[in-house]
N, C-alpha and C positions, 0 to 999 in steps of 0.2 A: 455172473457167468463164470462157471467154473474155467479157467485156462489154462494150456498146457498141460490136459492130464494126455495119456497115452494108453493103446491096449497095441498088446500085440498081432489080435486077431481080424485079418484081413475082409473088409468089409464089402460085399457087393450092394448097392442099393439104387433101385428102379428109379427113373425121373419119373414123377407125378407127368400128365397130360397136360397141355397149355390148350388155351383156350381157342374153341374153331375161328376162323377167319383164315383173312390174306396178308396178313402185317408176316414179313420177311423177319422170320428171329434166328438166333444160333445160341447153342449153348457152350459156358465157359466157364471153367474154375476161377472163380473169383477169390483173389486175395487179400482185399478187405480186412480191415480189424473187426472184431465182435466191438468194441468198446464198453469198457467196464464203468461208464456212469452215461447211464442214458440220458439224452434229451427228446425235447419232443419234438425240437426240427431237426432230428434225427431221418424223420421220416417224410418220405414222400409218394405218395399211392400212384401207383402205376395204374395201367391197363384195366386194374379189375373195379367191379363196382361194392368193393368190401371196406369203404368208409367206418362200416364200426369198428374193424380190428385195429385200422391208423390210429383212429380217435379213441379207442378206451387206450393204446398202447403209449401214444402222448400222453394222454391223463396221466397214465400212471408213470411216465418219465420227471413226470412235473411236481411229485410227491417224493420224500425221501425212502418209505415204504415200499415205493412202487416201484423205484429203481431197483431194490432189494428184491420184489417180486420179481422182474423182469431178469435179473442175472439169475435169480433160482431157476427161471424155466427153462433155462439153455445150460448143457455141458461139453465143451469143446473136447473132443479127444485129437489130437495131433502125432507123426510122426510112424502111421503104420498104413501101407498102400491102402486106396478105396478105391473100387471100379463104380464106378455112376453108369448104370446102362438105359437103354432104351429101346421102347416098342417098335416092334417094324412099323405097328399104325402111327407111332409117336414120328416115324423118319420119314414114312410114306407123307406123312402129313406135312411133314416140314419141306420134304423136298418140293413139293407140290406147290408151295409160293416160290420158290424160285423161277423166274422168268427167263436169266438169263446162262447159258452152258458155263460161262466163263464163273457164275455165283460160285461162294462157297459150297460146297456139300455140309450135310452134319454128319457130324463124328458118331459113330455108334456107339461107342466106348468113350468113356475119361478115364484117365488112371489121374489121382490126386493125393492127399498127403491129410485132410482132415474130415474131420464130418461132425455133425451135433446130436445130442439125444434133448431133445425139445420136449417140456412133459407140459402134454394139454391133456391134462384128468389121464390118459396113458400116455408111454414114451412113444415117440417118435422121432424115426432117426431120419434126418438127412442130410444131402454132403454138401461141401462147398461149390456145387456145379449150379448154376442160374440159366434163368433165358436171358437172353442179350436181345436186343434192336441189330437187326442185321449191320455188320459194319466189314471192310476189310482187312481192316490196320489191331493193334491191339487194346482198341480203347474199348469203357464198359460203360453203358447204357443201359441200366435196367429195364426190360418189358414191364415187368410185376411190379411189386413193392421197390424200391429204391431209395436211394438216401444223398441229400446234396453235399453230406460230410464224410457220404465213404464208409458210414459204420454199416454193418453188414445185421446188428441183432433184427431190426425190424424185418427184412429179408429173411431171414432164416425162419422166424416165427409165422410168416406168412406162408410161405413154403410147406413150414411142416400141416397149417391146415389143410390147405390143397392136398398134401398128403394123406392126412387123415377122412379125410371125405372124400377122395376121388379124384381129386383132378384140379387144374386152376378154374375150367367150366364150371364146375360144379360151386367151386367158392367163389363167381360171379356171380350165382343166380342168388339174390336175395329175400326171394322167396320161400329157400330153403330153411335157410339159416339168416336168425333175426339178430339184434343187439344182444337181446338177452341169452342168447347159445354162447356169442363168442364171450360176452361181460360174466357171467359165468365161469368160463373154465381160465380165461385171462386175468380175472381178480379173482379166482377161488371161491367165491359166494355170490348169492343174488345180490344184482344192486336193490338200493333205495327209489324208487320211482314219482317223480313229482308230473302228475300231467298238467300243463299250461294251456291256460283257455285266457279271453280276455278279461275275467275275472279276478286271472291269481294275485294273490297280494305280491307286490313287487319287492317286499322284504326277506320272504318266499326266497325267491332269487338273489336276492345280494348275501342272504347267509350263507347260498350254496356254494357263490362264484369267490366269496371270503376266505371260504374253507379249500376250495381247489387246490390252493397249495402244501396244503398236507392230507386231504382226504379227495381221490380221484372223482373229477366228476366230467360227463360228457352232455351234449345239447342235440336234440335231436329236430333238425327242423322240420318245418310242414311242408306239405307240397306248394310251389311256386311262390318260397322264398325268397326276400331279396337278397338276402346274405349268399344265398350259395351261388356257384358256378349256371348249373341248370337247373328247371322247375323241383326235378324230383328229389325227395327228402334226403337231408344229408346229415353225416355225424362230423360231429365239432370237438374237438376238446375244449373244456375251459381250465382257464388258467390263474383267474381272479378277477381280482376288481381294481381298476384304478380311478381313483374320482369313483363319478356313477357308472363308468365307463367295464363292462365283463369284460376282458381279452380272451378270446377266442383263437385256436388253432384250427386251420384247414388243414388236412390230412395230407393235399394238393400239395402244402408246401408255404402256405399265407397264415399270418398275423393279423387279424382284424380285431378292432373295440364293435362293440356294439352298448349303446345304451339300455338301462333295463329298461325302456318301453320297446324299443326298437327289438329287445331281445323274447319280449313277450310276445310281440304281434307276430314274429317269424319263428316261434320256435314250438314244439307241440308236445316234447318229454324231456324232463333231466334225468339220467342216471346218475349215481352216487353211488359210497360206500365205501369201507377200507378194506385193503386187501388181506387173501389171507398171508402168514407168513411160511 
C-alpha cells in the first residue's frame, strides 16, 4: 500500500448505500492505519454475507506474494480536503432506524483529510468515512468488514467493491457475485479449482493446504457443514498443514484445524493459485 502520497485536488466522493434493515449505524472517518504487512486476522466480516472476499483476502495475507498483491491494490493519498457525501435516500434511510429524538442524526457531509484509489480490474476511489454500529461516545465498531487489529486495508477493499457494484445490498447478495468474480479481480487470475466429493484422494488436499503458505488457497464448504457458523456454504481460508491437521481461517475472526477427512466430508471446492504481480 502505497503511503503518504498526496494530490492537491480536492476530492468529493459519494458513500456507497448500506444495506436495508433496522440495525441503528452512523457514519465516521476512521483513523485506522492501512498496515503495510498484512495478516489474515487482520480481518473480520461484518454484517455482510461476502465470505469470499475475507477468505481469498486472508489467503492472500498468508503468502509473501499476497501481501505484495494486497498493498498494490490500495494507494493512500493524504493531506488535501475530501468531502464524503450522501444520498438523501442514504439519510432518509438512516434516519428512519432512529427511534429515539434524543439519537444522533447523520451527518450529510464529512470533510476528512485522506482517501484510497483501490484497483479492482478499474480504480476505485474511496475515502476514509465507514458505517459505524450506532454508538454515542467516540468509539468504532465496524457494521461491514472490520478488523480486531485496527488495520483498516481489509475495510477499504470491501468498501471499494460495494462501490464498484452498487451498494453494500448489492455485495450481500451472493447470488450475484460468486467466488470466482471476487478470486478473480483480488488475485488477478483465475484460480485452480479442485472439486471434493467423498472420493478425492486425500493427498489432493494435503498438497494444497502445504503449499497455502506461499501459494493462496481458499475452502469452500457445502451446505450444512459442521465447521461453519450456519448451514449455508462458507469461505475459509487455509493456512496449512500441521500434523494431518489443515489450519483453517474463518473470515468471522476463528482459527480452526480441521483434519483431512473431516475436511473432505465438509468441504465441496478448493480455490488456488498465485497471484498476479
Amino acid at each position: 500500500m502505497s503511503g503518504g502520497a498526496t494530490k492537491a485536488v480536492t476530492q468529493t466522493i459519494a458513500m456507497p448505500a448500506p444495506t436495508k434493515g433496522n440495525d441503528r449505524i452512523l457514519a465516521r472517518a476512521v483513523d485506522w492505519n492501512l498496515s503495510k504487512s498484512p495478516l489474515s486476522e487482520d480481518i473480520v466480516q461484518g454484517a455482510l454475507s461476502d465470505c469470499p472476499i475475507g477468505a481469498i483476502l486472508a489467503a492472500l495475507a498468508n503468502t509473501p506474494t499476497g501481501k505484495t498483491r494486497i498493498n498494490n491494490l490500495i494507494t493512500e493519498y493524504k493531506g488535501a480536503p475530501v468531502k464524503t457525501t450522501f444520498s438523501k435516500d442514504v439519510l432518509d434511510d438512516l434516519n428512519s432506524r432512529l427511534n429515539d429524538p434524543d439519537d444522533r442524526r447523520p451527518e450529510k457531509e464529512f470533510l476528512s483529510q485522506r482517501y484510497f484509489s483501490v484497483n479492482l480490474a478499474s480504480s476505485v476511489i474511496v475515502s476514509d468515512v465507514f458505517y459505524i454500529k450506532y454508538t454515542d461516545g467516540p468509539d468504532v465498531d465496524m457494521f461491514f468488514m472490520g478488523s480486531s487489529k485496527k488495520a483498516l486495508w481489509p475495510c477499504v477493499i470491501e468498501k471499494a467493491f460495494a462501490t464498484k457494484i452498487g451498494g453494500y445490498d448489492d455485495l450481500d447478495d451472493d447470488k450475484k457475485y460468486t467466488a470466482n468474480y471476487f478470486w478473480k479481480i483480488l488475485v488477478g487470475a483465475d484460480p485452480q479449482v479442485l472439486s471434493i466429493d467423498q472420493d478425492t484422494d486425500l493427498s489432493k488436499i494435503s498438497a494444497i493446504a502445504k503449499a497455502a503458505t506461499q501459494v493462496p488457497a481458499i475452502g469452500a464448504s457445502k451446505f450444512g457443514s459442521a465447521l461453519a457458523a450456519d448451514p449455508d456454504p462458507h469461505g475459509f481460508a487455509i493456512l496449512g498443514i500441521q500434523g494431518s491437521k489443515v489450519q483453517l481461517y474463518d473470515p468471522h475472526g476463528n482459527k480452526l484445524p480441521a483434519s483431512l477427512e473431516d475436511f473432505r466430508k465438509n468441504f465441496e471446492y478448493i480455490f488456488s493459485g498465485r497471484p498476479r504481480s
